[in-house]
C-alpha positions in Angstrom: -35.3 -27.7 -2.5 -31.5 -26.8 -2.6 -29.7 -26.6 1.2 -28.2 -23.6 1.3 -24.3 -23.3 0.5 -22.2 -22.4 3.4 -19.7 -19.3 3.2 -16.3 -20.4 3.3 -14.6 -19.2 7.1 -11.9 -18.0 5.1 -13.5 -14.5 4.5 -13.5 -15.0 0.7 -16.5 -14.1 -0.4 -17.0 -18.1 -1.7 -18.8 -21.0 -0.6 -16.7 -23.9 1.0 -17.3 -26.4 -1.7 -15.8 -23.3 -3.9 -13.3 -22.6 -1.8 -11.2 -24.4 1.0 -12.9 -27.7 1.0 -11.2 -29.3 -2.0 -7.5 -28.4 -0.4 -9.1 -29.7 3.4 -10.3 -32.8 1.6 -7.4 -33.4 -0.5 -8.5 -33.4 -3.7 -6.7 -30.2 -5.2 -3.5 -28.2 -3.6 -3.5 -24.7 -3.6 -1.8 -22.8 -6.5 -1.0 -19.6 -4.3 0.6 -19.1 -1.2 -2.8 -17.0 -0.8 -4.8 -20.1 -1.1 -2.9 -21.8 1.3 -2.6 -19.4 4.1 -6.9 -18.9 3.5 -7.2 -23.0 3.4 -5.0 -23.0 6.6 -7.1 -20.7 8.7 -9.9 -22.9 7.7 -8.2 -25.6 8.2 -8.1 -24.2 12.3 -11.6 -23.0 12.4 -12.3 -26.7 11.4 -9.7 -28.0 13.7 -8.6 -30.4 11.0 -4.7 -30.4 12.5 -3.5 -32.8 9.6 -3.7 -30.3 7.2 -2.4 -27.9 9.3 0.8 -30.3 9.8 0.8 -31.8 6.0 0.8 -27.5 4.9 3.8 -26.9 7.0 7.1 -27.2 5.5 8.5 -30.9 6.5 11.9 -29.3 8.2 9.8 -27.0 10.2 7.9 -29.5 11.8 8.4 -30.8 15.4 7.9 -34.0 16.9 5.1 -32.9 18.9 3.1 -30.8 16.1 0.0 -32.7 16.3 -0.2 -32.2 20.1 0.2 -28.6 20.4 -2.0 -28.1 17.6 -4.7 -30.0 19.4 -4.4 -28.5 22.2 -4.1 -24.8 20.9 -7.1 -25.5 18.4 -9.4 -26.9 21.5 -9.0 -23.5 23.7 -9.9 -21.4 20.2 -12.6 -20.0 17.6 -11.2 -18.5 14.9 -13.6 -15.6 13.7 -12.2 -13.6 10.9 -9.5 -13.3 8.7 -8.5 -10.2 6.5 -5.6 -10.4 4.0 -3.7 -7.3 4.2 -1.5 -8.3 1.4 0.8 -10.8 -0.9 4.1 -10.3 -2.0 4.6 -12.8 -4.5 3.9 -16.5 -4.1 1.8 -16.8 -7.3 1.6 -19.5 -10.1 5.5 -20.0 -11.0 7.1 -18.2 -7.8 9.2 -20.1 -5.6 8.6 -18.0 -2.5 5.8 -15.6 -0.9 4.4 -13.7 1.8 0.8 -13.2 2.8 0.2 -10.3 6.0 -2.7 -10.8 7.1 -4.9 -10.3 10.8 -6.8 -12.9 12.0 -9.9 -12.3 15.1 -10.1 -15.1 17.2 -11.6 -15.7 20.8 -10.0 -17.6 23.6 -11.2 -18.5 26.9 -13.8 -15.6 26.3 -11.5 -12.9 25.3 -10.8 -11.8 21.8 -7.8 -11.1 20.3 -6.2 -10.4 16.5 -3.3 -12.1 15.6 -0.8 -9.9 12.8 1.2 -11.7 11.1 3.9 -12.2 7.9 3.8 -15.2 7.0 6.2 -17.1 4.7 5.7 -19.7 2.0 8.0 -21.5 -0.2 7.4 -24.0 -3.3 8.5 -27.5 -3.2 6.0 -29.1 -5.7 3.4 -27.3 -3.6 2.7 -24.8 -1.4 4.4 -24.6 2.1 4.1 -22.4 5.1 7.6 -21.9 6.7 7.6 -19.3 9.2 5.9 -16.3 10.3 6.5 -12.7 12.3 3.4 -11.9 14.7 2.0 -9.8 17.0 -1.1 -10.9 19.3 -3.0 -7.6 20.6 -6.4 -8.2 22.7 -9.3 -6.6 21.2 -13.3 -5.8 21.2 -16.1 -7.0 19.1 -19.1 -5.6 18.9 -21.6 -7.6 17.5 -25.5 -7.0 17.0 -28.2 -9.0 18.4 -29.4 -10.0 14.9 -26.1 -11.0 13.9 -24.7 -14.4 13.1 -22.2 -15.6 16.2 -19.1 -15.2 16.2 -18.3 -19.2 16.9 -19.9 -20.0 13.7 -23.0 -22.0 15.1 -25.3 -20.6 12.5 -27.6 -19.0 15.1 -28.1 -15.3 15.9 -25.6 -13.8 18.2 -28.3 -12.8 21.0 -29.7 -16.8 20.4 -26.1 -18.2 21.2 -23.3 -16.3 23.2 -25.2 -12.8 23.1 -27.5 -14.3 25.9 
């Protein structure tokens, strides 16, 4: 009997093996600056922080990346992200931009991040920048639900209690 595939956290509709996992694994780069912004939310639902720092543009990184990364990605769940839309940054572009909003929860609150975010092409895919806005918000969920943190149990089984 087959396990069951697991959806990809990057709200694609695909399973991981199909979607983000190759890119977190190393074993393809994204060819969109849609890809990448989708394989970099993973990337923080997963807290795999090399990614994250090996996806962002070499000039824009700091010295202490991989610290605040850490530390930002142990206080967090990502939950959702929607692409809003992409302005460019397909096959053969040399620059994009992705908006998108992203749910996420954070010492039991929940907010949703907005942002533009900017890619450029240096042989790959890079995220550079971004403009955002961080707005608290409610979630409903029902009992019957999956959770939020991406456990695999029933809401009311896991935080809904």
């Amino acid at each position: 009997m087959n396990k069951p595939q697991t959806m990809c956290r990057c709200g694609s509709a695909k399973t991981y093996p199909n979607c983000c996992e190759p890119f977190l694994n190393l074993q393809t780069k994204p060819d969109t600056a849609e890809q990448l912004m989708r394989s970099r939310f993973s990337a923080f639902s997963l807290h795999k922080t090399q990614y994250l720092i090996d996806s962002l543009y070499p000039s824009k990184r700091q010295a202490e990346e991989e610290s605040s990364l850490q530390q930002s990605i142990q206080n967090t769940c990502w939950i959702q992200l929607n692409i809003l839309q992409c302005q460019q940054g397909k096959k053969g572009d040399s620059q994009g931009t992705v908006e998108f909003t992203a749910s996420f929860e954070e010492n039991g609150e929940f907010y949703q991040l907005h942002e533009e975010s900017n890619f450029i092409y240096d042989q790959q895919w890079y995220y550079t920048e971004g403009d955002n806005k961080v707005m608290p918000i409610k979630l409903k969920f029902g009992r019957n639900d999956l959770c939020w943190c991406h456990s695999g149990k029933k809401y009311k089984k896991c935080h809904g209690s």
